[in-house]
C-alpha positions, 0 to 999 in steps of 0.5 A, spaced: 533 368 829 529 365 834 530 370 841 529 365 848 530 369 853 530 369 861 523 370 864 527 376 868 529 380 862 523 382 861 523 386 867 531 387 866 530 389 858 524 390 856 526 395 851 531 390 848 525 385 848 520 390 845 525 392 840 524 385 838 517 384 837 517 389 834 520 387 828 516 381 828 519 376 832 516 372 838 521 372 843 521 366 847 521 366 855 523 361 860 522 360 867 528 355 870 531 353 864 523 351 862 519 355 856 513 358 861 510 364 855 511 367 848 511 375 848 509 378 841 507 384 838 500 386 837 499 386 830 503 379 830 498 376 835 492 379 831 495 375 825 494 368 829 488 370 832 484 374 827 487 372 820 481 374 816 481 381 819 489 381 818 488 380 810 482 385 810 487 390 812 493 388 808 487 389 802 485 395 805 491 398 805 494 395 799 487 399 795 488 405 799 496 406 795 493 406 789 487 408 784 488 401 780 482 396 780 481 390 776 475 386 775 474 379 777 474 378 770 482 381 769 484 378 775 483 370 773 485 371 766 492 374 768 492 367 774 490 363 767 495 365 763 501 365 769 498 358 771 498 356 764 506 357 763 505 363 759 507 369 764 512 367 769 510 368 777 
């Protein structure tokens, strides 16, 4: 769900604000009535700003959680084969 919020309440509630982005969730900020600026986790914000980085990441986290390597060759013939209609996504 989409969090706009007074610009005062990041002073206000910034635990409520900061529990938001936390989970992921921009929050919205306004001035006025008028959007003025976005507030963000760190982790979402390195996503827009460094994708590729982000990825590598996931990756490295990903094989550190399991001893399971495939060759290139095992992984495009499983996409072949899904790909193909013969193994569901």
């Amino acid at each position: 769900m989409v969090q706009i919020r007074p610009v005062s309440d990041l002073r206000n509630k910034f635990t409520d604000i900061e529990n938001i982005v936390q989970t992921g969730d921009p929050v919205y900020l306004t001035k006025n009535g008028y959007g003025t600026m976005v507030v963000m986790s760190i982790e979402a914000y390195s996503r827009l700003t460094e994708p590729e980085e982000y990825i590598m990441d996931v990756a490295d986290e990903a094989a550190a959680s399991t001893d399971v390597r495939l060759t290139h060759e095992d992984v495009f013939h499983s996409l072949r084969r899904k790909i193909n209609g013969r193994e569901t996504l």
